[in-house]
C-alpha positions in Angstrom: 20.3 1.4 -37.9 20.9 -1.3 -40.5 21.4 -0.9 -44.3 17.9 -2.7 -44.5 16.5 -0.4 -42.1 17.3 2.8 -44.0 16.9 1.5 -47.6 13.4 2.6 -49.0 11.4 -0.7 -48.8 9.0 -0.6 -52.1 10.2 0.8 -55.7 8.3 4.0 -56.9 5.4 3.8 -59.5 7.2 4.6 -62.5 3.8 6.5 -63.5 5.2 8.8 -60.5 8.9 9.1 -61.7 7.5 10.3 -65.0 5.3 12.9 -63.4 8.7 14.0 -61.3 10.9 14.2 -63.9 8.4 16.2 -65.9 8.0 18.7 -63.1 5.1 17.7 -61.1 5.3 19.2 -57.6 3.3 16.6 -56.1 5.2 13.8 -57.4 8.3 15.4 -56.8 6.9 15.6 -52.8 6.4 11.8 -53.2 9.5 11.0 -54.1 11.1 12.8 -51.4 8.5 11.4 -49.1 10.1 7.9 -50.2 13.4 9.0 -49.5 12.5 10.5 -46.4 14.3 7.9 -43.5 17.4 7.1 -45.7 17.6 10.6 -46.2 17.6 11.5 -42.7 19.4 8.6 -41.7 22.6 9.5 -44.1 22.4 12.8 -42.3 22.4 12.1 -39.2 25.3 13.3 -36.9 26.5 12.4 -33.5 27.2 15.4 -31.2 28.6 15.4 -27.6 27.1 17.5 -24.9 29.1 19.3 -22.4 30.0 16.1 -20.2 30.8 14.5 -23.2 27.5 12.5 -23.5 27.2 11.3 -27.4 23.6 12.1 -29.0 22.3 11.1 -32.8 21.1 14.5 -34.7 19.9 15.0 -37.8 22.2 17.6 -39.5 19.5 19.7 -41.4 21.9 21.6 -43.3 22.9 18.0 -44.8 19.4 17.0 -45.2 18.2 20.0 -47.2 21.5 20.0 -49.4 20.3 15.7 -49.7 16.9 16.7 -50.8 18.0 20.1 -53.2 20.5 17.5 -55.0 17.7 15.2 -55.4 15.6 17.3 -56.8 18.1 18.6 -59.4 18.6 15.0 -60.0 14.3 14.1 -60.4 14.4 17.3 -63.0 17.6 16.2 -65.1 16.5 12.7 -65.5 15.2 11.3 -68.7 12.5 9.3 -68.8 13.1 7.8 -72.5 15.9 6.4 -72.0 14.2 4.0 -69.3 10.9 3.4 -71.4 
Protein backbone atom coordinates (compact mmCIF):
# COMPACT_ATOMS: atom_id res chain seq x y z
CA UNK A 1 0.00 0.00 0.00
CA UNK A 2 0.97 3.59 -0.57
CA UNK A 3 1.27 6.43 2.02
CA UNK A 4 -1.78 7.87 0.07
CA UNK A 5 -3.52 4.79 0.32
CA UNK A 6 -3.41 4.41 4.09
CA UNK A 7 -3.69 8.18 4.98
CA UNK A 8 -7.40 9.05 6.05
CA UNK A 9 -8.70 10.92 2.98
CA UNK A 10 -11.10 13.79 4.48
CA UNK A 11 -10.38 15.74 7.88
CA UNK A 12 -12.90 15.16 10.76
CA UNK A 13 -15.79 17.61 11.58
CA UNK A 14 -14.28 19.47 14.24
CA UNK A 15 -17.99 19.51 15.79
CA UNK A 16 -17.04 15.64 16.15
CA UNK A 17 -13.48 16.15 17.69
CA UNK A 18 -15.15 18.24 20.33
CA UNK A 19 -17.75 15.74 21.10
CA UNK A 20 -14.64 13.03 21.41
CA UNK A 21 -12.54 14.91 23.44
CA UNK A 22 -15.53 15.63 25.73
CA UNK A 23 -16.30 11.90 26.06
CA UNK A 24 -18.82 11.15 23.62
CA UNK A 25 -18.87 7.41 22.86
CA UNK A 26 -20.29 7.81 19.50
CA UNK A 27 -17.84 10.31 18.39
CA UNK A 28 -15.16 8.69 19.86
CA UNK A 29 -16.38 5.40 17.50
CA UNK A 30 -16.20 7.89 14.57
CA UNK A 31 -12.96 8.81 15.02
CA UNK A 32 -11.72 5.45 15.23
CA UNK A 33 -13.89 4.51 12.30
CA UNK A 34 -11.73 7.34 10.40
CA UNK A 35 -8.68 5.80 11.42
CA UNK A 36 -9.70 2.51 10.77
CA UNK A 37 -7.35 1.45 7.35
CA UNK A 38 -4.22 3.39 8.55
CA UNK A 39 -4.75 1.88 11.62
CA UNK A 40 -4.77 -1.55 10.38
CA UNK A 41 -2.41 -0.95 7.81
CA UNK A 42 0.44 0.31 10.47
CA UNK A 43 -0.34 -3.04 12.09
CA UNK A 44 -0.16 -5.16 9.71
CA UNK A 45 2.61 -7.98 9.87
CA UNK A 46 3.97 -10.37 7.46
CA UNK A 47 4.22 -14.06 8.64
CA UNK A 48 5.69 -17.10 6.80
CA UNK A 49 3.89 -20.42 6.71
CA UNK A 50 5.52 -23.65 7.04
CA UNK A 51 7.11 -23.74 3.43
CA UNK A 52 8.13 -20.36 4.00
CA UNK A 53 5.33 -18.72 1.96
CA UNK A 54 5.07 -14.86 3.20
CA UNK A 55 1.40 -13.64 4.06
CA UNK A 56 0.21 -9.90 5.22
CA UNK A 57 -1.71 -10.14 8.83
CA UNK A 58 -3.11 -7.80 10.79
CA UNK A 59 -1.36 -7.97 14.26
CA UNK A 60 -4.50 -7.43 16.50
CA UNK A 61 -2.66 -7.15 19.59
CA UNK A 62 -0.95 -3.97 17.76
CA UNK A 63 -4.17 -2.78 16.53
CA UNK A 64 -5.99 -2.74 19.80
CA UNK A 65 -2.91 -1.23 21.66
CA UNK A 66 -3.22 1.54 18.24
CA UNK A 67 -6.78 2.25 19.02
CA UNK A 68 -6.48 2.22 23.29
CA UNK A 69 -3.51 4.90 22.67
CA UNK A 70 -5.82 6.77 20.60
CA UNK A 71 -8.35 6.96 22.68
CA UNK A 72 -6.26 8.10 25.63
CA UNK A 73 -5.02 10.55 23.21
CA UNK A 74 -9.14 11.76 21.96
CA UNK A 75 -9.74 12.11 25.98
CA UNK A 76 -6.45 14.10 26.93
CA UNK A 77 -6.89 16.57 24.14
CA UNK A 78 -7.91 20.08 24.66
CA UNK A 79 -10.25 21.50 22.58
CA UNK A 80 -9.39 25.35 23.61
CA UNK A 81 -6.41 25.48 22.73
CA UNK A 82 -7.48 24.78 18.91
CA UNK A 83 -10.69 27.16 19.06
Amino acid sequence: MTEKQTKPSSLLPYTTIEAAASGDVDAINAVLKHYERYIAAIATRTLYDENGGPHLCIDEAMRRRLETKLITRILKFDVSRIA
